[in-house]
PDB file of N, CA, C and O in Angstrom:
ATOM      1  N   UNK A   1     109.537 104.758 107.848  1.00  0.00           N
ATOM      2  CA  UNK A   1     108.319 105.524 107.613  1.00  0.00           C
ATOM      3  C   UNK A   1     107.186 104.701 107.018  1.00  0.00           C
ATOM      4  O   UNK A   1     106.142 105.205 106.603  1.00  0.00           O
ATOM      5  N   UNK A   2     107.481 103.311 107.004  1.00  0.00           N
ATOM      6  CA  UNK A   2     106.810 102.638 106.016  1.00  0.00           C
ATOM      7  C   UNK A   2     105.128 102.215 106.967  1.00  0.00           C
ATOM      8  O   UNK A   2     104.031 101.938 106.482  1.00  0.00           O
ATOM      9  N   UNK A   3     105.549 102.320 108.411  1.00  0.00           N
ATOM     10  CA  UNK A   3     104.944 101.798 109.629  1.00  0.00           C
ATOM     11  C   UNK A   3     104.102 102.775 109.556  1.00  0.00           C
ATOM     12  O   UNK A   3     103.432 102.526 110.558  1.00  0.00           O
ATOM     13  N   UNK A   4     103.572 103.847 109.039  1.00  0.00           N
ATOM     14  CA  UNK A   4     103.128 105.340 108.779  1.00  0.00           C
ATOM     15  C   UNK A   4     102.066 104.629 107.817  1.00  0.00           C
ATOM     16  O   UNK A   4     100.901 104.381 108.130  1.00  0.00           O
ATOM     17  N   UNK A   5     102.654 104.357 106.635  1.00  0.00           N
ATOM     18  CA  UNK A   5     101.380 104.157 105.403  1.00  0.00           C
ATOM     19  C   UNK A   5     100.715 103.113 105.928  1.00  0.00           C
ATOM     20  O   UNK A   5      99.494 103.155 105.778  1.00  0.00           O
ATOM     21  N   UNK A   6     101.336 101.829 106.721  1.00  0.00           N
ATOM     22  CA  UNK A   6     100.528 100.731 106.719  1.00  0.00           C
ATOM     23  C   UNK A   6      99.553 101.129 107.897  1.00  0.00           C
ATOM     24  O   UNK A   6      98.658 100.290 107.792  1.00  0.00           O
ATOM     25  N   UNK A   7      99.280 101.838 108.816  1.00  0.00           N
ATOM     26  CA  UNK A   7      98.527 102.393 109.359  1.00  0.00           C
ATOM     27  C   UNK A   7      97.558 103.063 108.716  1.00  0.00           C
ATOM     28  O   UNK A   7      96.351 102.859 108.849  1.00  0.00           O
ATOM     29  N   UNK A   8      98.075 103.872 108.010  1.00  0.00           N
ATOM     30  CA  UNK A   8      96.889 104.668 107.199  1.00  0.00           C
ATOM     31  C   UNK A   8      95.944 104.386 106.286  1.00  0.00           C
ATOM     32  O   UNK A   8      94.917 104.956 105.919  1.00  0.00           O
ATOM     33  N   UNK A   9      96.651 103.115 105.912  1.00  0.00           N
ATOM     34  CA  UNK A   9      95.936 102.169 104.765  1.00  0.00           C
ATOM     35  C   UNK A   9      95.112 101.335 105.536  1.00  0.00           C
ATOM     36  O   UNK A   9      94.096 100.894 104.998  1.00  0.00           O
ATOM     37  N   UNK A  10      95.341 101.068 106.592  1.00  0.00           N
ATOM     38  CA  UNK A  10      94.429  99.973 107.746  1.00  0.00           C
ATOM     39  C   UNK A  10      93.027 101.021 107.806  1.00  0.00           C
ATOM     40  O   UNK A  10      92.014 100.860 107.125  1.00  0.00           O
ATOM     41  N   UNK A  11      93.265 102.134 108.816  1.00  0.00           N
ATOM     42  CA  UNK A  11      92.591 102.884 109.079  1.00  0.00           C
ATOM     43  C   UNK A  11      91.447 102.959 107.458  1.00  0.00           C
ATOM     44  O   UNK A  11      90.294 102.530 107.423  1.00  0.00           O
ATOM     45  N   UNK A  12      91.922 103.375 106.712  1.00  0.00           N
ATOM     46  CA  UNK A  12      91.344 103.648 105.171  1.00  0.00           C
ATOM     47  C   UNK A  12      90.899 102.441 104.776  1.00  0.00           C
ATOM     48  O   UNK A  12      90.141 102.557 103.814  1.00  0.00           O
ATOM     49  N   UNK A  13      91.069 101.275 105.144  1.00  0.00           N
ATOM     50  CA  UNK A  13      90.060 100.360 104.851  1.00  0.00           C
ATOM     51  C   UNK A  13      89.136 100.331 105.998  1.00  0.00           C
ATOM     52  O   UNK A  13      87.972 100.109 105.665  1.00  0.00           O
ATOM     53  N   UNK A  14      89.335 100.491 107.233  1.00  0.00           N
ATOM     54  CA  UNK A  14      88.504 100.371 108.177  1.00  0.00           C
ATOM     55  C   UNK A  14      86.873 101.586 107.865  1.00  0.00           C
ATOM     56  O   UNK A  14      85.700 101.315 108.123  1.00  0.00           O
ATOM     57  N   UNK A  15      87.433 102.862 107.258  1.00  0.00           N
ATOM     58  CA  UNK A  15      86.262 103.728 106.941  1.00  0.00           C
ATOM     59  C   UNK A  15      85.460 103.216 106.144  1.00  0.00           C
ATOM     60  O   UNK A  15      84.237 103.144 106.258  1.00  0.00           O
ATOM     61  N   UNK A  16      86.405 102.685 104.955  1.00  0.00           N
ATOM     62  CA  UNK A  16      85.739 102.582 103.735  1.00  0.00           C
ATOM     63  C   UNK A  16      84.638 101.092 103.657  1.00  0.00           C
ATOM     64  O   UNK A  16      83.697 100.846 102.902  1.00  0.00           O
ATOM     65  N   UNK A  17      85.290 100.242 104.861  1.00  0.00           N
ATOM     66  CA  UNK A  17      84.347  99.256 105.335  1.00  0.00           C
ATOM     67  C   UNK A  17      83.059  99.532 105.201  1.00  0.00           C
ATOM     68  O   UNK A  17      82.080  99.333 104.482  1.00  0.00           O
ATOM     69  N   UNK A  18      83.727 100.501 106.947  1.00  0.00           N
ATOM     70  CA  UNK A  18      82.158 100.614 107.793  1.00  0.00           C
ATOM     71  C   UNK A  18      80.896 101.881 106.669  1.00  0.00           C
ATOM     72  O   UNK A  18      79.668 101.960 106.684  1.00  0.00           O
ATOM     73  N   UNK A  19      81.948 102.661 105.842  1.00  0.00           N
ATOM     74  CA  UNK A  19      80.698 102.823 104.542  1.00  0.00           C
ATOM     75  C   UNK A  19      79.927 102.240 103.895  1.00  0.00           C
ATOM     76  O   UNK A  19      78.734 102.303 103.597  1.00  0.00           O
ATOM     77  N   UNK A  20      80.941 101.528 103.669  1.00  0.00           N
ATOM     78  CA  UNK A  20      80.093 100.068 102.979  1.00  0.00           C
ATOM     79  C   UNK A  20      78.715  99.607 103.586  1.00  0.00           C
ATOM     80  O   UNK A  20      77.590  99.915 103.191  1.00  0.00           O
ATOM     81  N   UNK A  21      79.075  98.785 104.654  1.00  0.00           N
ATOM     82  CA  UNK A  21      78.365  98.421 105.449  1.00  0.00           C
ATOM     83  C   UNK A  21      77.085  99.291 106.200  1.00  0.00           C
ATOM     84  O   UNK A  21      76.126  98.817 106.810  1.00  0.00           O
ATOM     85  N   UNK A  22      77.414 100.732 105.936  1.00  0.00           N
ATOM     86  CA  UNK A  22      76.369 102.159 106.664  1.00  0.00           C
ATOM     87  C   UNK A  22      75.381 101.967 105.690  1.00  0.00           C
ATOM     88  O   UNK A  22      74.204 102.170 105.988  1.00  0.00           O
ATOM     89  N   UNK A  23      75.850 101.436 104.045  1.00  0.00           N
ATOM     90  CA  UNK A  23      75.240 101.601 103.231  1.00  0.00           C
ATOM     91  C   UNK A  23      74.322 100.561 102.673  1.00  0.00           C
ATOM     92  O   UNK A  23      73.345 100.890 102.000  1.00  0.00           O
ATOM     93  N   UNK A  24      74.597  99.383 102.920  1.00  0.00           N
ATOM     94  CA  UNK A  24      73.965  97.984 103.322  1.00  0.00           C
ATOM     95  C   UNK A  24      72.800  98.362 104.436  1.00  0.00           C
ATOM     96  O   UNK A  24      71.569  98.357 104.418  1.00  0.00           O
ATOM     97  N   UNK A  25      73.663  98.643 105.269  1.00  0.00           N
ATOM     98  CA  UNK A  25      72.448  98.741 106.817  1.00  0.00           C
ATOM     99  C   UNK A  25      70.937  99.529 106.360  1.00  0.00           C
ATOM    100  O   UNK A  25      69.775  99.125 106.385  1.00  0.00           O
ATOM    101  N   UNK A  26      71.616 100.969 105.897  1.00  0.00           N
ATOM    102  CA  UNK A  26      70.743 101.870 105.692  1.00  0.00           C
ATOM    103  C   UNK A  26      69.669 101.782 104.576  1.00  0.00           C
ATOM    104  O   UNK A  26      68.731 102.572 104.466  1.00  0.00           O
ATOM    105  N   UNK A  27      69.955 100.571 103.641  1.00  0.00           N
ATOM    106  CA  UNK A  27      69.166  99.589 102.697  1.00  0.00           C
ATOM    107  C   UNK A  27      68.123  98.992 103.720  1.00  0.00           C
ATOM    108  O   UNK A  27      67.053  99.411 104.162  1.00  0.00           O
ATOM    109  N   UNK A  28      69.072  97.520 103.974  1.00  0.00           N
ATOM    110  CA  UNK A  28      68.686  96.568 104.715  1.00  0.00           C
ATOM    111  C   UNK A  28      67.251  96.976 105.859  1.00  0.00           C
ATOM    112  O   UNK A  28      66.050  96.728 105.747  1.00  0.00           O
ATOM    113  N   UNK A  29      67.801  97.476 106.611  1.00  0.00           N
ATOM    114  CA  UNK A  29      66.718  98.256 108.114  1.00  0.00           C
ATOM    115  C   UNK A  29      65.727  98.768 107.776  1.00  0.00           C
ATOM    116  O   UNK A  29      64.686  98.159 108.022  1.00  0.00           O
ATOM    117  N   UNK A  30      65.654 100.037 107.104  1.00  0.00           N
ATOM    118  CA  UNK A  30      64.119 100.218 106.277  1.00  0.00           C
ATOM    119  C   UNK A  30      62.951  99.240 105.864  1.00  0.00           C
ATOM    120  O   UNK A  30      61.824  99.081 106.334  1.00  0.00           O
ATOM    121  N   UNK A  31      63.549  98.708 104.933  1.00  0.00           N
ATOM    122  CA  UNK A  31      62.897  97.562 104.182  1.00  0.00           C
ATOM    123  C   UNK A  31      62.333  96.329 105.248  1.00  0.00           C
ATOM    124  O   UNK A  31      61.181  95.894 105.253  1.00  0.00           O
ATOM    125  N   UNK A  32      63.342  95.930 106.057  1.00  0.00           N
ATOM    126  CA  UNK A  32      62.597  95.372 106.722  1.00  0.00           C
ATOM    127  C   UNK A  32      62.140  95.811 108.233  1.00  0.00           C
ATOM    128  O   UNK A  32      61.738  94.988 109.054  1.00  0.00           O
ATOM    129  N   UNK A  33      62.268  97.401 108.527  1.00  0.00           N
ATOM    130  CA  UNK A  33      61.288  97.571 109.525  1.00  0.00           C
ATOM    131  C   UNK A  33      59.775  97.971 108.739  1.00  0.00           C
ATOM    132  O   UNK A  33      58.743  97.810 109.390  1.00  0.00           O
ATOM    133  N   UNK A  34      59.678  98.635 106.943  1.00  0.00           N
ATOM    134  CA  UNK A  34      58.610  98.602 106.246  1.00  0.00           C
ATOM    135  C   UNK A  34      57.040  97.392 106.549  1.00  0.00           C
ATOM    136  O   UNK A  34      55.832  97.465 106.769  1.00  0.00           O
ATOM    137  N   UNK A  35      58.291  96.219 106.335  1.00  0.00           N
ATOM    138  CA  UNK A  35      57.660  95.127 105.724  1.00  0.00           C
ATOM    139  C   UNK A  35      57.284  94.691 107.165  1.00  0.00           C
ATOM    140  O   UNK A  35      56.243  94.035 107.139  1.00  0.00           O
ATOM    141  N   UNK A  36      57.721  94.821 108.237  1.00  0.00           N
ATOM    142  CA  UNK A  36      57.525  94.217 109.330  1.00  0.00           C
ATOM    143  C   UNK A  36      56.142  95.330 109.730  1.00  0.00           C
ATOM    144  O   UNK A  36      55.179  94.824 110.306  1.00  0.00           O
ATOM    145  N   UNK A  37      56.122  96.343 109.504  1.00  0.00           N
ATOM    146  CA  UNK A  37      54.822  97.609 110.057  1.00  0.00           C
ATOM    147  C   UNK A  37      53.408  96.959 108.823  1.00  0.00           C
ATOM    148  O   UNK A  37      52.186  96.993 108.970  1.00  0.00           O
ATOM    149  N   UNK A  38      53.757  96.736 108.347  1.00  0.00           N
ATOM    150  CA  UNK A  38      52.555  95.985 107.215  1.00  0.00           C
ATOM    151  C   UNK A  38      52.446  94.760 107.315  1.00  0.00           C
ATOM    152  O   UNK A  38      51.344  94.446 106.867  1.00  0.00           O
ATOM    153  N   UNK A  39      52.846  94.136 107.566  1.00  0.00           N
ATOM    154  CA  UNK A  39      52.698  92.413 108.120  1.00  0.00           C
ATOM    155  C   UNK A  39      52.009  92.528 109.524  1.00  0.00           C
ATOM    156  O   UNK A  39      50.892  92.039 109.692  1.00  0.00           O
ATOM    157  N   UNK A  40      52.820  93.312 110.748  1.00  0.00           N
ATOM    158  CA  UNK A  40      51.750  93.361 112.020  1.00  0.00           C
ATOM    159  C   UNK A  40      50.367  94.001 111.956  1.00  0.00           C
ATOM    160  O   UNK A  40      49.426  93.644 112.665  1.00  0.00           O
ATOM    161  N   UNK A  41      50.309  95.225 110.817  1.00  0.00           N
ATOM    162  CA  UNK A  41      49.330  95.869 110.296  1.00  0.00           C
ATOM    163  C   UNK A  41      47.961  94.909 110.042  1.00  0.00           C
ATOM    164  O   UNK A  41      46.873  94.871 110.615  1.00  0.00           O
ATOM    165  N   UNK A  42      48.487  94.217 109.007  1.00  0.00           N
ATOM    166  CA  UNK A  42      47.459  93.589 108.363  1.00  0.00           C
ATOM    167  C   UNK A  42      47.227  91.993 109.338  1.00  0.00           C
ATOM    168  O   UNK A  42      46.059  91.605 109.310  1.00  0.00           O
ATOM    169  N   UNK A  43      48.019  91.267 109.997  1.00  0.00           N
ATOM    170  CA  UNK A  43      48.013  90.330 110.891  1.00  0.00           C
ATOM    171  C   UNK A  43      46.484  90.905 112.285  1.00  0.00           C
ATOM    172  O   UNK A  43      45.508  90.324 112.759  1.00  0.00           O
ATOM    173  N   UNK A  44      47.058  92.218 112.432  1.00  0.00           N
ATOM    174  CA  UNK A  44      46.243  93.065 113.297  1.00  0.00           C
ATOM    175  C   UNK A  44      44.493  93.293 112.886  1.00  0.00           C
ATOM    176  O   UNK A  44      43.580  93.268 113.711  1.00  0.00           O
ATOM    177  N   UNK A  45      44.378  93.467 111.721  1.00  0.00           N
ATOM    178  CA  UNK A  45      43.047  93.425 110.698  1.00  0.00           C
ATOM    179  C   UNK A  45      42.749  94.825 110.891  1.00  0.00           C
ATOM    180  O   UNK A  45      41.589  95.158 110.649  1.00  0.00           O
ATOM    181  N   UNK A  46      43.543  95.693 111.268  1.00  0.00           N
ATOM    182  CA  UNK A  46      43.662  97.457 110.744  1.00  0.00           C
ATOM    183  C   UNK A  46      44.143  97.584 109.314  1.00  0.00           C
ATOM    184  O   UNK A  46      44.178  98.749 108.919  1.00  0.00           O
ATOM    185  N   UNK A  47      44.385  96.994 108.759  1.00  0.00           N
ATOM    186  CA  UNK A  47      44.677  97.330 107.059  1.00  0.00           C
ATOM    187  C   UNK A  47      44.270  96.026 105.808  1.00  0.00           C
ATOM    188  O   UNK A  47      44.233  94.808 105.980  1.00  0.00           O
ATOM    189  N   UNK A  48      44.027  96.750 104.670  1.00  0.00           N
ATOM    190  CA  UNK A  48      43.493  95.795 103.681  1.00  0.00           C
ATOM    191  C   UNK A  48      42.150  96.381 103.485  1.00  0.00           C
ATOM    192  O   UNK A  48      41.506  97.343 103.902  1.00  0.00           O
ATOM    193  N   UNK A  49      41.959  95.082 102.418  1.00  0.00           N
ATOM    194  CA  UNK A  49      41.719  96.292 101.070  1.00  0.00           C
ATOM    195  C   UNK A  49      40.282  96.809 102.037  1.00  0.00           C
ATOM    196  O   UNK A  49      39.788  96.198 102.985  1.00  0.00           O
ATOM    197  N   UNK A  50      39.834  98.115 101.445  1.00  0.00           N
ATOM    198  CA  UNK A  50      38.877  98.819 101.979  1.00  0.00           C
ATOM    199  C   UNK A  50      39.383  99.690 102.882  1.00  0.00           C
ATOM    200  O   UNK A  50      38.515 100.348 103.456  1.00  0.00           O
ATOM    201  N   UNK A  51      40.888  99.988 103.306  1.00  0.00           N
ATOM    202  CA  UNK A  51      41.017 100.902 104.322  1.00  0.00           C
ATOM    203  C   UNK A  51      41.767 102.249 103.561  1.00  0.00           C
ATOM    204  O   UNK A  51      42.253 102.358 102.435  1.00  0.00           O
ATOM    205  N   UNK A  52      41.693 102.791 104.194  1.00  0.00           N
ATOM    206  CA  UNK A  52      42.070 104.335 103.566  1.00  0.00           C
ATOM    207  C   UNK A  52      44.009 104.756 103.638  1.00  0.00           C
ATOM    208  O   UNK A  52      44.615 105.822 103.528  1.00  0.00           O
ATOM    209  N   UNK A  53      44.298 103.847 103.786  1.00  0.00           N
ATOM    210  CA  UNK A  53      46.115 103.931 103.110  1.00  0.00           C
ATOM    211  C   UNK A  53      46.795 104.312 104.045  1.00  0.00           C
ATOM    212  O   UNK A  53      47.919 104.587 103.623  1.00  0.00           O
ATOM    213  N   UNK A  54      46.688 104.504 105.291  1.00  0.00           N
ATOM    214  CA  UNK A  54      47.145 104.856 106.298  1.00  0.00           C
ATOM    215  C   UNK A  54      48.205 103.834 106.966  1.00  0.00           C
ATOM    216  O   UNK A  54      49.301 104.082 107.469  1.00  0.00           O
ATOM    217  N   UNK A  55      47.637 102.807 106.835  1.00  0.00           N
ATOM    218  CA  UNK A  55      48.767 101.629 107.261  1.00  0.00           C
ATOM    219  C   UNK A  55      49.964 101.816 105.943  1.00  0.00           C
ATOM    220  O   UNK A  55      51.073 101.719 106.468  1.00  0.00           O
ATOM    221  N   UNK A  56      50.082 102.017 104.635  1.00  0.00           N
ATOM    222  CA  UNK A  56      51.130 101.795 104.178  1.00  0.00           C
ATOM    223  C   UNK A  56      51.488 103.225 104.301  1.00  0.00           C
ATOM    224  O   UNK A  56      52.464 103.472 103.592  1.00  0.00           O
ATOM    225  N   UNK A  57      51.087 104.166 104.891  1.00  0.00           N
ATOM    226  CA  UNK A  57      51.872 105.409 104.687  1.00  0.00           C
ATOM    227  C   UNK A  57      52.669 105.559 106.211  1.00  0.00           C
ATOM    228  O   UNK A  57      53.703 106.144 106.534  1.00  0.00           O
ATOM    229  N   UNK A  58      51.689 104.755 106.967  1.00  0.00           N
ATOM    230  CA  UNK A  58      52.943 104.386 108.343  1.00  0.00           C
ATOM    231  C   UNK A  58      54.124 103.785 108.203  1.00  0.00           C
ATOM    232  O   UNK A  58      55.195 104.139 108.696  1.00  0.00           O
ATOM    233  N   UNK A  59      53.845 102.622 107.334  1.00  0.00           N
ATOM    234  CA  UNK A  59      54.827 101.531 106.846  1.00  0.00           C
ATOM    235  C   UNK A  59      56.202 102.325 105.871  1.00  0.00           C
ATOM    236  O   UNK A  59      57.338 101.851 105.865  1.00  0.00           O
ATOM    237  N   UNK A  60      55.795 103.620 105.075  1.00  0.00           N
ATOM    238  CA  UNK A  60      56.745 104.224 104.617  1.00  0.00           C
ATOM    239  C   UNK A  60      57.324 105.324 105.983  1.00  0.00           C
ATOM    240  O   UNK A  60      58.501 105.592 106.224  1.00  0.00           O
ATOM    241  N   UNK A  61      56.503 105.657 106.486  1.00  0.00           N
ATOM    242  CA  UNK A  61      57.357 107.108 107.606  1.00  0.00           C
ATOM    243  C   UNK A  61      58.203 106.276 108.616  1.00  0.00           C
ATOM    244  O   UNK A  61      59.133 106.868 109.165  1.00  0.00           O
ATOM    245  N   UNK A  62      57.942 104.740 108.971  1.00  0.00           N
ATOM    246  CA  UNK A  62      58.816 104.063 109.735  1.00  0.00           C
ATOM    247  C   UNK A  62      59.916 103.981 108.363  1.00  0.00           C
ATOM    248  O   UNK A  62      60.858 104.757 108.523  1.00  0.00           O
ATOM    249  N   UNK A  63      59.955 103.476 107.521  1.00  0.00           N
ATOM    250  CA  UNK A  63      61.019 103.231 106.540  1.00  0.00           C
ATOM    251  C   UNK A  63      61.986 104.532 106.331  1.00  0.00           C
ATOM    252  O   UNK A  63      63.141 104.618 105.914  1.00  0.00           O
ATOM    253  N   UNK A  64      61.260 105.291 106.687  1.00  0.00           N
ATOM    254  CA  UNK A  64      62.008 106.850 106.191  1.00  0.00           C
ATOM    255  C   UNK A  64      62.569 107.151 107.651  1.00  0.00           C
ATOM    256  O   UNK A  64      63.747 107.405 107.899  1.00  0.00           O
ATOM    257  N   UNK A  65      61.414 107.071 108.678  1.00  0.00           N
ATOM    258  CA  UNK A  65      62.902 107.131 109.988  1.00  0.00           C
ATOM    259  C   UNK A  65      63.942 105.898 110.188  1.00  0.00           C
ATOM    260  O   UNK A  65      64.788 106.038 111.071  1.00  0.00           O
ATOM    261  N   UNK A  66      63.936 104.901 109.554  1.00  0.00           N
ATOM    262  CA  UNK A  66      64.955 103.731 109.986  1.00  0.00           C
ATOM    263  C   UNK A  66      66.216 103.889 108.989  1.00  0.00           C
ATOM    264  O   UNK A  66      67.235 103.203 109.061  1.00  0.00           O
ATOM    265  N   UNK A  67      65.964 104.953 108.008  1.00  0.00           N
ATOM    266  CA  UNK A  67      67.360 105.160 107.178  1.00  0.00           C
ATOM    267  C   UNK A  67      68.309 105.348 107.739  1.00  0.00           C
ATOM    268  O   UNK A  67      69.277 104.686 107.365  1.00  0.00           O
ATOM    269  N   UNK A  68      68.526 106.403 108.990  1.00  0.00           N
ATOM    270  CA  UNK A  68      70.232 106.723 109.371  1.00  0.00           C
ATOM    271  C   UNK A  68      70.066 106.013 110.406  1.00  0.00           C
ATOM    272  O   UNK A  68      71.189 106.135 110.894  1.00  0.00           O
ATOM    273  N   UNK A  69      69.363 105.192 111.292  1.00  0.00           N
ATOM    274  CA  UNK A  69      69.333 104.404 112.352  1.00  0.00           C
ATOM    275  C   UNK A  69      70.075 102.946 111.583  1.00  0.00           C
ATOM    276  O   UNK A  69      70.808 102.122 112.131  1.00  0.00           O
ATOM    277  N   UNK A  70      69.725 102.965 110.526  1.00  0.00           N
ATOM    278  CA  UNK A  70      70.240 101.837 109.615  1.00  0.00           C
ATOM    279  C   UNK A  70      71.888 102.051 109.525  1.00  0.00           C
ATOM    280  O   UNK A  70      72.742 101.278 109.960  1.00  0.00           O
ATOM    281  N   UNK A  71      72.090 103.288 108.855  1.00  0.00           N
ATOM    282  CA  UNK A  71      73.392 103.811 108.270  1.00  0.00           C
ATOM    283  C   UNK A  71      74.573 103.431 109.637  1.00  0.00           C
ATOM    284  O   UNK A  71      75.394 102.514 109.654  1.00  0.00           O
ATOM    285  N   UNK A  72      74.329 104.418 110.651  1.00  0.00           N
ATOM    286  CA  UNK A  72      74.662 104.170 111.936  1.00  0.00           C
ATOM    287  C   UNK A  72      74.755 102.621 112.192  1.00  0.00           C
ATOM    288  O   UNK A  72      75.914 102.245 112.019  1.00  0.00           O
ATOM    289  N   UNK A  73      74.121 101.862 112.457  1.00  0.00           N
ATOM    290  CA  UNK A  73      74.023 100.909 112.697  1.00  0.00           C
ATOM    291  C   UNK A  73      75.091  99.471 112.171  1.00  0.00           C
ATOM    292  O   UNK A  73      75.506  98.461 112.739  1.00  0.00           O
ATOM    293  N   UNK A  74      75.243 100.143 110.595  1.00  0.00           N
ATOM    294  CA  UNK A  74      75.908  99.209 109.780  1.00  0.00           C
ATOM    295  C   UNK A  74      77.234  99.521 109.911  1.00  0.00           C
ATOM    296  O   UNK A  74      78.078  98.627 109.968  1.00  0.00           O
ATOM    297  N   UNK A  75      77.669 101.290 109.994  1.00  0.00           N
ATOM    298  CA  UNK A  75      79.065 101.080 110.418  1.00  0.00           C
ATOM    299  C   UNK A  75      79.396 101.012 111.485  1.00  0.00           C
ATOM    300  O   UNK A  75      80.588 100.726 111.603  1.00  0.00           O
ATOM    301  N   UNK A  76      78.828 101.161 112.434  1.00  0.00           N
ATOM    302  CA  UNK A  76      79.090 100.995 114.588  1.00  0.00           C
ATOM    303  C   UNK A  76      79.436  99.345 113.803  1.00  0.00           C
ATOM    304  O   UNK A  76      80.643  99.117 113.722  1.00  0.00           O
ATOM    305  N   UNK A  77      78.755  98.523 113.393  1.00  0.00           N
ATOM    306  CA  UNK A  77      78.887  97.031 113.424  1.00  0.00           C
ATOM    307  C   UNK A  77      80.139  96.974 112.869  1.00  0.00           C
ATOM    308  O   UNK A  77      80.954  96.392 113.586  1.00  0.00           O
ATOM    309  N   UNK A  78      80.641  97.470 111.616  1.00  0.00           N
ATOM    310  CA  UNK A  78      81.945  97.064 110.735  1.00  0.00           C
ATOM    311  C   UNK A  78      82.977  98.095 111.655  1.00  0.00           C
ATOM    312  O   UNK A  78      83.993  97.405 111.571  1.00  0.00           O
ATOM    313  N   UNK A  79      83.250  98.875 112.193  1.00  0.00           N
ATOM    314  CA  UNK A  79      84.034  99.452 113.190  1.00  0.00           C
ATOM    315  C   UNK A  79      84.653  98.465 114.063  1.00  0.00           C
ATOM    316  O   UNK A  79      85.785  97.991 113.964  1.00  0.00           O
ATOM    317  N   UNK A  80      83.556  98.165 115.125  1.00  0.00           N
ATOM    318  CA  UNK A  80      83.405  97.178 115.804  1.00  0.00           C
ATOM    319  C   UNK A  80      84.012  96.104 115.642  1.00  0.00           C
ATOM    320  O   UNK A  80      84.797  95.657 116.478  1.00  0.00           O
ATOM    321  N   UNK A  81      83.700  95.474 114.409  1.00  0.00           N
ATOM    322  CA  UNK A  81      83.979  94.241 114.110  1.00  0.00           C
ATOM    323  C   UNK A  81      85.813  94.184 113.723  1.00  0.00           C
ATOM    324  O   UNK A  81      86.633  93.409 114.216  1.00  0.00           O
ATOM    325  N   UNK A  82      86.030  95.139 112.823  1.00  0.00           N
ATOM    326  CA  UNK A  82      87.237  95.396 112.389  1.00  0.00           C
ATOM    327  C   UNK A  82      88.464  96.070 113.865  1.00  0.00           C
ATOM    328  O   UNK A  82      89.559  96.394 113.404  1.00  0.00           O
ATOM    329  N   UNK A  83      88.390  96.187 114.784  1.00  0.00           N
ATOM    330  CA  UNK A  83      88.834  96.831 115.891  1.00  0.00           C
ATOM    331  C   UNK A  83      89.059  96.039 116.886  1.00  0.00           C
ATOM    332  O   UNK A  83      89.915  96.166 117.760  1.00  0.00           O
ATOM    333  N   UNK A  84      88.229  95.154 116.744  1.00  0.00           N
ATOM    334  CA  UNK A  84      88.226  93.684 117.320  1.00  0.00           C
ATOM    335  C   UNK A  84      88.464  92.576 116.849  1.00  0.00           C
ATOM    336  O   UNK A  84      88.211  91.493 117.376  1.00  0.00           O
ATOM    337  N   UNK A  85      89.064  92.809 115.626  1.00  0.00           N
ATOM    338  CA  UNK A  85      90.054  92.202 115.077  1.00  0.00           C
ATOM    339  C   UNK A  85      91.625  92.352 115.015  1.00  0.00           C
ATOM    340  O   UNK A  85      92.469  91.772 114.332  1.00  0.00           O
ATOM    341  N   UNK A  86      91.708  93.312 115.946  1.00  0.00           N
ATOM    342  CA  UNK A  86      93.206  94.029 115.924  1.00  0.00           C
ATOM    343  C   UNK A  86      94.001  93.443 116.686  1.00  0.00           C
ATOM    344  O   UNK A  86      95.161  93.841 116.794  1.00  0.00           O
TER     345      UNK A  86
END
């Protein structure tokens, strides 16, 4: 029965990975799709100083949709990665 736990314990690190990693991603991706919408922003000469805040409030609503695209992202990768290690 022992062939039982060591499965379950595989599996149970494999979740607790790709949490991990959902939770990294869902950091990670924001921040730098943020920083990337304000860098082309201002590269572009639509933002800076004198403009009415619109470029960083884009720069946050992309950050706020790239959270679970992030999350998703980080555990599809540690899934993946761990499964293909089998």
């Amino acid at each position: 029965m022992s062939g039982g736990q060591d499965g379950g314990r595989r599996w149970a690190g494999i979740v607790l990975r790709a949490l991990g990693f959902g939770v990294v991603g869902m950091i990670v991706l924001p921040v730098v799709a943020s920083m990337s919408v304000l860098a082309l922003a201002h590269l572009a000469g639509d933002c800076g100083p004198g403009s009415s805040g619109g470029c960083e409030m884009g720069a946050a609503g992309v950050g706020l949709y790239a959270i679970l695209p992030g999350f998703v992202l980080g555990a599809g990768w540690s899934v993946f990665r761990d499964l293909r290690k089998r």
